[in-house]
MARLOKOL-27895 format. One record per atom (N, C-alpha, C): x, y, z; residue in three letters. Coordinates in steps of 0.2 Angstrom, whole numbers, plus 2048, in hexadecimal, padded with zeros to 3 digits. Each point is the difference from the previous one (the first is absolute). Layout:
N
XYZAla ...
This chain:
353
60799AD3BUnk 8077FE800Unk 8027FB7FCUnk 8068017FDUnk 8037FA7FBUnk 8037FA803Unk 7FD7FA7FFUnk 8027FC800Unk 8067FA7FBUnk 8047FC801Unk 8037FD7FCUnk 7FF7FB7FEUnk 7F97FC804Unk 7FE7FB7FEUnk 7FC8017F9Unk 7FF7F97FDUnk 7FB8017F9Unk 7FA801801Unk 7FE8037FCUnk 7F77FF7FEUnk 7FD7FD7FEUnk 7FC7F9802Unk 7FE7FC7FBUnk 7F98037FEUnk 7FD7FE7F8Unk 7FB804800Unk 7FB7FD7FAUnk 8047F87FFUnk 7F97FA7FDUnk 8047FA802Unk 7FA7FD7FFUnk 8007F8805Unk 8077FE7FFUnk 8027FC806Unk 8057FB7FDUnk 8017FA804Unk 8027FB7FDUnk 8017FA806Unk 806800804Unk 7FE7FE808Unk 8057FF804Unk 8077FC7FEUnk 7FE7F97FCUnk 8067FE801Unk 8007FD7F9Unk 8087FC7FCUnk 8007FE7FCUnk 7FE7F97FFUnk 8007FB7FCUnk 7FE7FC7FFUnk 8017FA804Unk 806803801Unk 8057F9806Unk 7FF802807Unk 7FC805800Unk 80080280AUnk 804806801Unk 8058017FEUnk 802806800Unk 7FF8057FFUnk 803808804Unk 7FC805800Unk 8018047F8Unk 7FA8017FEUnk 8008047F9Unk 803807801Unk 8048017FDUnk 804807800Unk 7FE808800Unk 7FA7FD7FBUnk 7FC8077FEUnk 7F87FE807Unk 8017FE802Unk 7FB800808Unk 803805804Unk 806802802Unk 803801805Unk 7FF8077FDUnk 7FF804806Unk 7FB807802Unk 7FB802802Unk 7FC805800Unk 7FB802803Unk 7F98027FCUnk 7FB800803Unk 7FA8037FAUnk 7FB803805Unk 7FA8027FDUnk 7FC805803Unk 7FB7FD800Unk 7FD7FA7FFUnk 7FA7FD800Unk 8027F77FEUnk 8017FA800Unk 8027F9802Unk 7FF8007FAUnk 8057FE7FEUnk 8027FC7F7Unk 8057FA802Unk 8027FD803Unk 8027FC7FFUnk 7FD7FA802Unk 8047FB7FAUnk 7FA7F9802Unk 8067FB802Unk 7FE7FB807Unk 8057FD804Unk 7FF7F97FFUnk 8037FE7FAUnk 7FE7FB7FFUnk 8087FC802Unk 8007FE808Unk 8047FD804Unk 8037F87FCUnk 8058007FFUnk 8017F8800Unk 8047FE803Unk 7FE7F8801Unk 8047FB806Unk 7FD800807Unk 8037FD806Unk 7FE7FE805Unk 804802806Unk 7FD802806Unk 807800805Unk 801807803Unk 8028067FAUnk 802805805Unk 7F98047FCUnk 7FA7FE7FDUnk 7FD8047FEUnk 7FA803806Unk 7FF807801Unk 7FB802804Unk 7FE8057FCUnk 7F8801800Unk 7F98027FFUnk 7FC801806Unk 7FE8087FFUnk 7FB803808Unk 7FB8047FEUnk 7FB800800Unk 7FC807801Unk 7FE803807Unk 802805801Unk 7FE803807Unk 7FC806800Unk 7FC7FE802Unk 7FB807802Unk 7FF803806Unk 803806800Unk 7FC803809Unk 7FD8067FFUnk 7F87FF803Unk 7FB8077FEUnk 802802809Unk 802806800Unk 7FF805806Unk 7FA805801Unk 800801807Unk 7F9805804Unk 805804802Unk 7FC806803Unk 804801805Unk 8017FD809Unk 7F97FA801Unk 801800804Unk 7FF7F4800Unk 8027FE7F9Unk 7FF7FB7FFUnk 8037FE7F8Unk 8037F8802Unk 8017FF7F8Unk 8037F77FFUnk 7FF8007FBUnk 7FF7F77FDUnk 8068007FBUnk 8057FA800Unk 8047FF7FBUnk 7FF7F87FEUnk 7FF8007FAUnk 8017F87FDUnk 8068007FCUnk 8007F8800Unk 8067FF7FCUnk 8017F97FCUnk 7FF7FF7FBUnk 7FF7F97FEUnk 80A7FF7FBUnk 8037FA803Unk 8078007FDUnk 8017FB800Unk 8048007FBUnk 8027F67FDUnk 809801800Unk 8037FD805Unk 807800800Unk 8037FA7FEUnk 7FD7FC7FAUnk 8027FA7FDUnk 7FD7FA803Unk 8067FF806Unk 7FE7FB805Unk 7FC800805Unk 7FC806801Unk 7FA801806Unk 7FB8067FDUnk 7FC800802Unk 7FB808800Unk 7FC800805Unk 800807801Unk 7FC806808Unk 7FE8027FCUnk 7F9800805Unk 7FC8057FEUnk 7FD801805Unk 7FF807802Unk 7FE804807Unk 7FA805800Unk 7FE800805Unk 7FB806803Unk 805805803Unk 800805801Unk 802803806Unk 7FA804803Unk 7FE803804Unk 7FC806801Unk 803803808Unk 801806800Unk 801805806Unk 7FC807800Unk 7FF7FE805Unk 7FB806805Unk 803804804Unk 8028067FEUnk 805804804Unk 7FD807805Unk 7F98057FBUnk 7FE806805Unk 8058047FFUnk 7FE804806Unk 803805801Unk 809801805Unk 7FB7F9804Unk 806800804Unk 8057FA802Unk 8017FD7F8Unk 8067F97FFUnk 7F97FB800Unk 8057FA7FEUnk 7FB7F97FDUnk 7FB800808Unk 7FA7FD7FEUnk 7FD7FD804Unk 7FD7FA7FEUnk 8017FC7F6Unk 7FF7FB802Unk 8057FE7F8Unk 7FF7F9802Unk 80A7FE7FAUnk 7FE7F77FFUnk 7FC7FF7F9Unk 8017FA7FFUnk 8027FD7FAUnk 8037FA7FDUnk 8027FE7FDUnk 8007F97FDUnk 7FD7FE7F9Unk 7FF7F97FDUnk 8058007FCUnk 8047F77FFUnk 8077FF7FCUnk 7FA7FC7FEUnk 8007FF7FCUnk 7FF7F67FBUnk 8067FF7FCUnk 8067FB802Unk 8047FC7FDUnk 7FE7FB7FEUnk 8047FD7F9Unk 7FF7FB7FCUnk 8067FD7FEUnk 8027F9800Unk 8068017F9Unk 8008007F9Unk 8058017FDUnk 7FD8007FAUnk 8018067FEUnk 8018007F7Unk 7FE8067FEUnk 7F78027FBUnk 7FF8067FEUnk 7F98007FFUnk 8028047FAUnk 8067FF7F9Unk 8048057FCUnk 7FA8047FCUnk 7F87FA7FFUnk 7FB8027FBUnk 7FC807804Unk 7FF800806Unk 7FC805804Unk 802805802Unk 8078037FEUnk 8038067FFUnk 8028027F9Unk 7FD8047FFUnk 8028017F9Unk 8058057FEUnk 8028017FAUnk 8078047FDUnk 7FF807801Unk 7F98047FFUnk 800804803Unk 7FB802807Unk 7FF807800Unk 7FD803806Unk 7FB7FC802Unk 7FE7FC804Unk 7F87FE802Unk 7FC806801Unk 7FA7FD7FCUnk 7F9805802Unk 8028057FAUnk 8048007FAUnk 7FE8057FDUnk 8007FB7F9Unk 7FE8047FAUnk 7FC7FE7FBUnk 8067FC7FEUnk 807801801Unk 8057F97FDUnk 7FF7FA801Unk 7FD7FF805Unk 8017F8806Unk 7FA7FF801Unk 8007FA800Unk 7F97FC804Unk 800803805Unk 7FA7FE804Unk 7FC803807Unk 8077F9806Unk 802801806Unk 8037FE803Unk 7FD7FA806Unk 7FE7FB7FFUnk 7F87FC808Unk 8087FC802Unk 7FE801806Unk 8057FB806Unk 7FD7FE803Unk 8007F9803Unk 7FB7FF808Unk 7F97FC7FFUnk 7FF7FE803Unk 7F87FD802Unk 7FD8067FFUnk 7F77FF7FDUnk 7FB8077FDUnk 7FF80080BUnk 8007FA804Unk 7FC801807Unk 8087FC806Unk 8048047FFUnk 8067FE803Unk 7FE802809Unk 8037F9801Unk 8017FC807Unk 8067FF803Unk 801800808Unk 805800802Unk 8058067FFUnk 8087FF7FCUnk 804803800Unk 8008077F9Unk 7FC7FA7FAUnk 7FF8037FAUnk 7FD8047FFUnk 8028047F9Unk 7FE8077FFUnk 7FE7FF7F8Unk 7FA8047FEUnk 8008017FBUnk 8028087FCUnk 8018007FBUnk 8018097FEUnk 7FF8007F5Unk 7FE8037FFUnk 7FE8017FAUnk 8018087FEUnk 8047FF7FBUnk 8028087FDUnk 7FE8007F9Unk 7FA8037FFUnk 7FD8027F8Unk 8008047FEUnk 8038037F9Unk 7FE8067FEUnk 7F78027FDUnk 800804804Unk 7F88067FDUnk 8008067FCUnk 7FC8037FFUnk 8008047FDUnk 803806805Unk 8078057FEUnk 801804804Unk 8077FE804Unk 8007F9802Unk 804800805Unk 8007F8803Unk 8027FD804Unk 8027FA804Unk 7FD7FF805Unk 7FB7FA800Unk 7FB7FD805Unk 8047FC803Unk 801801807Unk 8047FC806Unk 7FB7FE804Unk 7FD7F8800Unk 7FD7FB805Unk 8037FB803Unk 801800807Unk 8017FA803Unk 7FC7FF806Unk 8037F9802Unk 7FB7FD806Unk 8057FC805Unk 7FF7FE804Unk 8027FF808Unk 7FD7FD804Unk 8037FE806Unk 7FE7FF806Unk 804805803Unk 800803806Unk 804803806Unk 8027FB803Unk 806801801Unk 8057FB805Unk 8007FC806Unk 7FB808804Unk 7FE7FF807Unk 7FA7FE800Unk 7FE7FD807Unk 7FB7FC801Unk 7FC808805Unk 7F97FF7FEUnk 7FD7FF7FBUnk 8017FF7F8Unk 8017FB7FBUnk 8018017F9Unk 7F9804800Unk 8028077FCUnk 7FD8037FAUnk 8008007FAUnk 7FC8017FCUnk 8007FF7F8Unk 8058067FDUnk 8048037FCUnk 8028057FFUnk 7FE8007F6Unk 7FE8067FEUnk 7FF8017FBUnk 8028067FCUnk 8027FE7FDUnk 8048097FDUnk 7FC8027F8Unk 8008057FFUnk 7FD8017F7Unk 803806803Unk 8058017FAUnk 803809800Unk 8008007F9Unk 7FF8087FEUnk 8027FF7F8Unk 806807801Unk 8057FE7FAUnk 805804801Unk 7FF8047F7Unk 800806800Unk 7FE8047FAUnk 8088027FEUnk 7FE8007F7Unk 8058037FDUnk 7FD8077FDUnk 802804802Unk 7FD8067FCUnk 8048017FAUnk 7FF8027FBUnk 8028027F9Unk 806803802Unk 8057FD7FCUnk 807805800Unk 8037FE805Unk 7FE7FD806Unk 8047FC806Unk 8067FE7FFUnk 806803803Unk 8067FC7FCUnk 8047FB807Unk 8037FC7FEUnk 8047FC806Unk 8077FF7FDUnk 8037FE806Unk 8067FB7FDUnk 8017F8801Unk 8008017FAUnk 8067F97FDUnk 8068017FCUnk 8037FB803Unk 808800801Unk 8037FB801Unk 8067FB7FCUnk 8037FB801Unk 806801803Unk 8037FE804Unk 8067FF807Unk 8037FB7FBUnk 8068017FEUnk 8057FA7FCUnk 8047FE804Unk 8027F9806Unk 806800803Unk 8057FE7FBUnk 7FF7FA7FBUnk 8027FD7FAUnk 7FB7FD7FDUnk 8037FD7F9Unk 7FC7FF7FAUnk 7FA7FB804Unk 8027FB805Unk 7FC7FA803Unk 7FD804806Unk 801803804Unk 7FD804805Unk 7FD8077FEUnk 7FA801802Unk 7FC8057FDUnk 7F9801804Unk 7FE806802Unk 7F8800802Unk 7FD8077FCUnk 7FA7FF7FCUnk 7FB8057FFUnk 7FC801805Unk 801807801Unk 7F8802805Unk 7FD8077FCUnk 7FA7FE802Unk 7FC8067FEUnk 7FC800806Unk 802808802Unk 7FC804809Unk 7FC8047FDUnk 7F97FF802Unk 7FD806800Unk 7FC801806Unk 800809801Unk 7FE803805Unk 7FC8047FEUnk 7FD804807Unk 7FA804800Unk 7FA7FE7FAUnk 7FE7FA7FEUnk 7FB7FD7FFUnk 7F8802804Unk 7FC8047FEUnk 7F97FF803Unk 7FD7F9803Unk 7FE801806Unk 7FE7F9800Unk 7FB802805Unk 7FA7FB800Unk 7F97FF803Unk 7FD7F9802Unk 7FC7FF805Unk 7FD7F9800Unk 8007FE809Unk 8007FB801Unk 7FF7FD807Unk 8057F9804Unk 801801805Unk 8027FA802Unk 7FC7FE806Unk 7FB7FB7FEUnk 7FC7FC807Unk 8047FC804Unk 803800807Unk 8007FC804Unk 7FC801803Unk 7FE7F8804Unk 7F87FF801Unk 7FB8047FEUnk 7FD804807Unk 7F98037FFUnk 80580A800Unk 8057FF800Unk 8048057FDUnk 8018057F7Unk 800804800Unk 7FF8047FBUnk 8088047FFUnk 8058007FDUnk 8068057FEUnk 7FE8017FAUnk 7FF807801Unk 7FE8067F8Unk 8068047FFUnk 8017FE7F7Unk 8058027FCUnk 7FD8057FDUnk 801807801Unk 7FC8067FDUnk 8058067FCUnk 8008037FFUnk 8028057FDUnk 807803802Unk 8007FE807Unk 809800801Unk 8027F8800Unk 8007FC7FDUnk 8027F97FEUnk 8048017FAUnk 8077FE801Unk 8047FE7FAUnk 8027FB800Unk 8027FD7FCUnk 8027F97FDUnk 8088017FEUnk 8037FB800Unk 8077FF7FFUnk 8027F87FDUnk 8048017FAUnk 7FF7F97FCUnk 8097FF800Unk 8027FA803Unk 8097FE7FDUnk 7FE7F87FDUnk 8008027F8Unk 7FF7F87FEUnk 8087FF7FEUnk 8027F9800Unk 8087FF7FFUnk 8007F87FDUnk 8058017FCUnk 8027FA7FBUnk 8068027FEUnk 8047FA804Unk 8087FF7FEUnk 8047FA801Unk 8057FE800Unk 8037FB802Unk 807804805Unk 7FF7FE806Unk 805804806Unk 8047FA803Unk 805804801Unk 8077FE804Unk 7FB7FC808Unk 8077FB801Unk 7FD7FE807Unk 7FE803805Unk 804805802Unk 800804804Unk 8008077FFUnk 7FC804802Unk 7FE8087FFUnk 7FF803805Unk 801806801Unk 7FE807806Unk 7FC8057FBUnk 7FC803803Unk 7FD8067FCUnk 7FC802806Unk 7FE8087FEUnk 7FD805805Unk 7F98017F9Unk 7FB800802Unk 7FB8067FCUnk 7FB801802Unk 7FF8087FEUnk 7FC803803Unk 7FB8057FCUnk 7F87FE800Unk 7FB8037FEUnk 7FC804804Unk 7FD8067FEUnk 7F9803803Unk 7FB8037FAUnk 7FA803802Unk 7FA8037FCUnk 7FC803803Unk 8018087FDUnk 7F8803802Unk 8028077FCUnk 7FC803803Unk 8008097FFUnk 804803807Unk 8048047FBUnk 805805804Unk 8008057FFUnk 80180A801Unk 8018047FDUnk 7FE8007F9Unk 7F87FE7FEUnk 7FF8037FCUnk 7FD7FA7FAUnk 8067FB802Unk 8017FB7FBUnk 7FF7F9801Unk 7FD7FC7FBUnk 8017F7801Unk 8077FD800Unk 8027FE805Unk 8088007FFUnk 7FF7F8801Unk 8057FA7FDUnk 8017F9802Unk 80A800800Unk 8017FD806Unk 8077FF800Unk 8037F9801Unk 8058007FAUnk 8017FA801Unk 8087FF800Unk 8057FC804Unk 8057FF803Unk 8057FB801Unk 8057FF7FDUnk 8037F9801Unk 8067FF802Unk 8017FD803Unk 808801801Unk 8047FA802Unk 807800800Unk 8067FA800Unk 8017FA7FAUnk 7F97FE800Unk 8027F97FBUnk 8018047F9Unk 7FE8087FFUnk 8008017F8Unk 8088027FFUnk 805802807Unk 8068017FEUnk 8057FE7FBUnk 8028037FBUnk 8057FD7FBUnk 7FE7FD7FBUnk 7FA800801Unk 7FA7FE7F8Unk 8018047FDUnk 8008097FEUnk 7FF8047FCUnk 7F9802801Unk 7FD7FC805Unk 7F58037FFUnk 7FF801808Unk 7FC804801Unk 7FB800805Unk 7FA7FF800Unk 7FC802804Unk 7FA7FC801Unk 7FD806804Unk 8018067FFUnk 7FF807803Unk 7FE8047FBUnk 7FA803803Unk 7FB8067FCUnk 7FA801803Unk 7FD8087FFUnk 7FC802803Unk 7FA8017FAUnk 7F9800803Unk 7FB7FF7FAUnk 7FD806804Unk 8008077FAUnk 7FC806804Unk 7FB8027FDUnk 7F97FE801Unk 7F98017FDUnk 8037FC7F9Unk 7FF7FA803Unk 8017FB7F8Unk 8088007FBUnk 802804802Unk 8058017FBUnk 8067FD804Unk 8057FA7FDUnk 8057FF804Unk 8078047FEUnk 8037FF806Unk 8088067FFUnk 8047F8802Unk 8067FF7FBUnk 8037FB802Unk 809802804Unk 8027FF807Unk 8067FF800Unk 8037FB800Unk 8068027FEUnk 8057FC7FEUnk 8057FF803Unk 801804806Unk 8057FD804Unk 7FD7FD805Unk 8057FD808Unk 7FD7FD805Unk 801805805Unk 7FA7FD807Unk 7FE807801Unk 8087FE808Unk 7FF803803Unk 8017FF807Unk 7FD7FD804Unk 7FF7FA802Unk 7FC7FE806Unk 803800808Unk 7FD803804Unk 804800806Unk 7F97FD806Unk 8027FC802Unk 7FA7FB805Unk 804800806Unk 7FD7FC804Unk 8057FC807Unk 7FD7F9801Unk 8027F87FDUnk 7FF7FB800Unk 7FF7FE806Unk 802802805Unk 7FF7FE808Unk 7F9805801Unk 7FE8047FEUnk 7FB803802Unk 7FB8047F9Unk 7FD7FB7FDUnk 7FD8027FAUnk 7F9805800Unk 7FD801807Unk 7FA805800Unk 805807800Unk 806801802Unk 804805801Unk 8008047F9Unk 7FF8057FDUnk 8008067FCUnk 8057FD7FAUnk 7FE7FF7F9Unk 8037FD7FAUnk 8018087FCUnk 8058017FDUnk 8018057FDUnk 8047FC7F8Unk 7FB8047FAUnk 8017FF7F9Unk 8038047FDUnk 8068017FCUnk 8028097FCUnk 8037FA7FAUnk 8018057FBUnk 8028007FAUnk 806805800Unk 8048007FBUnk 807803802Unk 7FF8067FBUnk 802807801Unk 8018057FCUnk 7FF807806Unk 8008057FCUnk 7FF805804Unk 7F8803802Unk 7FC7FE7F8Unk 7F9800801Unk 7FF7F7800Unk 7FF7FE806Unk 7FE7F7800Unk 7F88017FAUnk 8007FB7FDUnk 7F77FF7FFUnk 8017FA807Unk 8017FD806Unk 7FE7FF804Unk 803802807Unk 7FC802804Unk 802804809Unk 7F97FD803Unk 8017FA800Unk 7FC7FE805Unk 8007FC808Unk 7FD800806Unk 8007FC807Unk 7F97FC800Unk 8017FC7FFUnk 7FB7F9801Unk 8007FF809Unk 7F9800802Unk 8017FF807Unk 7FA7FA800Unk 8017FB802Unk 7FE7FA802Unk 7FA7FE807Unk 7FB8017FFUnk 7FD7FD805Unk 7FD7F7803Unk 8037FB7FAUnk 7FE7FC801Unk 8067F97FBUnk 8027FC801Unk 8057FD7FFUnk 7FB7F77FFUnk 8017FF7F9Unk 7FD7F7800Unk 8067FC7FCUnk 8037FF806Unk 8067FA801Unk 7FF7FB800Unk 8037FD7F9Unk 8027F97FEUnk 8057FD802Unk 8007FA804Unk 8067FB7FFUnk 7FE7FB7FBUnk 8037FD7FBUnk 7FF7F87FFUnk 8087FE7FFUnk 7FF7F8803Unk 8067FC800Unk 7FD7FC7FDUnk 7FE7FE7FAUnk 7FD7F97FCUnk 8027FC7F9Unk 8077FD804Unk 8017FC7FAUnk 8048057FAUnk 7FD8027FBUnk 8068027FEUnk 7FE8087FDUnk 7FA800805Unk 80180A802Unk 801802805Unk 804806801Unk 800802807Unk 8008077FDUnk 7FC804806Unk 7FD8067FEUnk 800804808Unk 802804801Unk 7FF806804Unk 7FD8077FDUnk 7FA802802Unk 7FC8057FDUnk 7FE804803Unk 8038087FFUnk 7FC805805Unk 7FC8067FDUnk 7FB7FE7FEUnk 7FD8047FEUnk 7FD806804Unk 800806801Unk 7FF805805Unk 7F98047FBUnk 7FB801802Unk 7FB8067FFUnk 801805804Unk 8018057FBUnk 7FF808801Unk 7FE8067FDUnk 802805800Unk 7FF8047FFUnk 8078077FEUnk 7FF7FF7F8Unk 8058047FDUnk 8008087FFUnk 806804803Unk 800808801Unk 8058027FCUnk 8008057FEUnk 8088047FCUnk 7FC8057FBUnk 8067FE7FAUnk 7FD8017FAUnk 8057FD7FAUnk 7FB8027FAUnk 8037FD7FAUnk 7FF8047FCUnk 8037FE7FAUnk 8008067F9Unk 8007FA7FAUnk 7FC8037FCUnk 7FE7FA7F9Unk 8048047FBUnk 7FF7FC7F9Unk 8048027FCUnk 7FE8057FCUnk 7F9805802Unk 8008077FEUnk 805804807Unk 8037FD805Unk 802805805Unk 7FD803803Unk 7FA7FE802Unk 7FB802804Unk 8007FC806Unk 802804805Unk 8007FD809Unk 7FB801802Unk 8007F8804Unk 7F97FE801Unk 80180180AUnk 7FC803803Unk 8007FE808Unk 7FB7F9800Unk 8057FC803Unk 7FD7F8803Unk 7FE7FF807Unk 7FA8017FFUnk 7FD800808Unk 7FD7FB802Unk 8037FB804Unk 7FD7F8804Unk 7FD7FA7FBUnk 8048037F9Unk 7FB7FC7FDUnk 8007F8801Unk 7FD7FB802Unk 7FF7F9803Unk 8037FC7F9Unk 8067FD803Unk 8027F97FCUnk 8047FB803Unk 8057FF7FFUnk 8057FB805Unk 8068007FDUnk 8067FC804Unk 8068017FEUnk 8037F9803Unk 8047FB7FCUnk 8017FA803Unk 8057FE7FFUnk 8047F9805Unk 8067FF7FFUnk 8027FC7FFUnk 8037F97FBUnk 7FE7FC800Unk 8057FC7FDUnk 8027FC803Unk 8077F87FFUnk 7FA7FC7FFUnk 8037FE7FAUnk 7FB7F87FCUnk 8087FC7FFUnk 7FD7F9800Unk 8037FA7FEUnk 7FE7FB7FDUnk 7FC8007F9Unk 7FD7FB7FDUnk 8027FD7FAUnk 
């Protein structure tokens, strides 16, 4: 399907000399060309997020510098067959910003340095995490303690693969020439490796995929935005979905596209998103507009990790729900895909930073 947005298709720098957004940045590509060379202080945020999925277990890290503080987290949940059974979580805040130890492009790939945060033997609340490029694809290590008493050690080594021809999206969101975010999502990534808690073992095998949202921008005080990923094999195919919605309104860009066996289809409109804020495990439905949608999708929700923060000069309510995505979709050969349960999440989120 055609889209209106540009193709970009050789490097270019995010911004121009003075901090503002470069003109020829603004659009979309099919593998990270842009270099985010952020200027100034204040409203500038940088993240890398990673969540590798099981079907029955999965780990998200996150290392992000929002000028005047940086988080950096563990997450791990244990869900089964039959809903969570176990749900923990490590923050380490700092003040301060760390602008040298994110860099302009993708961490873990051959653009950028290797990514170290944290004490190598972190104590207490701290966390360590390190994201290197390897041969093939992206080494994800961190360390921990658990929360709960008993403290256990938690250990993570995932590696997330890029197979040849692997395409994602990158895409800059223009609010104005001063407000602006690049992200580049990628989906259905192979992924493999282990997460030690204690004398515990979590195996990351052959149905383990990996999901990457790295971002460099400078954003408005305040923002709402919805987005929603999954990865696996569906009828037939390696499918990765990626979704976004509210804050891209009235940019001219989205943050929407499906990757089918490596190939991405980019949409360019916004989708529909229908939820119920009073009750977020309740059935999420995604459509795109036309008569043949590329998307008809129902997101159903088995487990919900709810953020409050009221701190100084963030404040964040976050609903991020995990589930399992049903419908179908159609890529840009017109090929409809039946989507069976395929495991991701869909989130709802008012920030204030």
């Amino acid at each position: 399907m055609a889209t209106h947005e540009r193709e970009i298709t050789a490097p270019v720098d995010l911004c121009l000399p003075d901090g503002r957004l470069n003109p020829s940045a603004a659009g979309w590509s099919r593998t990270p060309l842009h270099r985010a060379g952020l200027r100034g202080w204040g409203r500038n945020k940088r993240w890398e997020y990673w969540c590798v999925t099981t079907p029955t277990h999965l780990v998200a890290l996150t290392v992000s510098d929002l000028d005047f503080l940086t988080l950096d987290t563990v997450y791990v949940l244990e869900y089964g067959l039959d809903g969570p059974v176990r749900e923990f979580e490590r923050t380490a805040i700092a003040p301060g910003g760390r602008t040298s130890r994110l860099p302009r492009a993708v961490a873990g790939t051959a653009e950028a340095p290797a990514v170290v945060v944290g004490p190598p033997r972190p104590t207490g609340g701290k966390v360590r995490i390190e994201i290197r490029e390897e041969a093939g694809g992206t080494r994800l290590r961190a360390r921990c303690l658990t929360p709960s008493s008993p403290k256990e050690t938690v250990e993570v080594d995932l590696f997330a693969a890029l197979p040849a021809g692997h395409e994602s999206l990158s895409v800059v969101v223009p609010w104005d020439e001063r407000r602006f975010q690049y992200t580049s999502k990628h989906t259905a990534r192979p992924a493999s490796g282990t997460v030690r808690i204690g004398g515990r073992v979590l195996e990351f095998g052959e149905d383990a995929w990996a999901v990457l949202d790295h971002g460099r921008g400078r954003w408005p005080r305040s923002v709402d935005w919805n987005w929603g990923a999954a990865s696996g094999r569906t009828d037939g195919h390696t499918v990765g979905l990626q979704f976004g919605g509210r804050w891209t309104e009235g940019t001219g860009a989205t943050e929407n596209a499906l990757c089918v066996d490596g190939r991405l289809t980019k949409i360019g409109e916004e989708l529909d998103w229908r939820w119920t804020p009073g009750d977020v495990l309740a059935p999420w439905t995604l459509t795109s507009p036309g008569d043949r949608p590329a998307v008809d999708l129902t997101f159903t929700p088995f487990h919900c990790r709810a953020t409050r923060t009221e701190a100084g000069l963030i404040a964040n309510r976050t609903d991020q729900c995990f589930g399992h995505y049903s419908g179908r979709i159609r890529d840009d050969e017109g090929r409809e895909i039946a989507v069976e349960r395929l495991l991701g999440w869909a989130e709802d989120v008012h920030m204030r930073w």
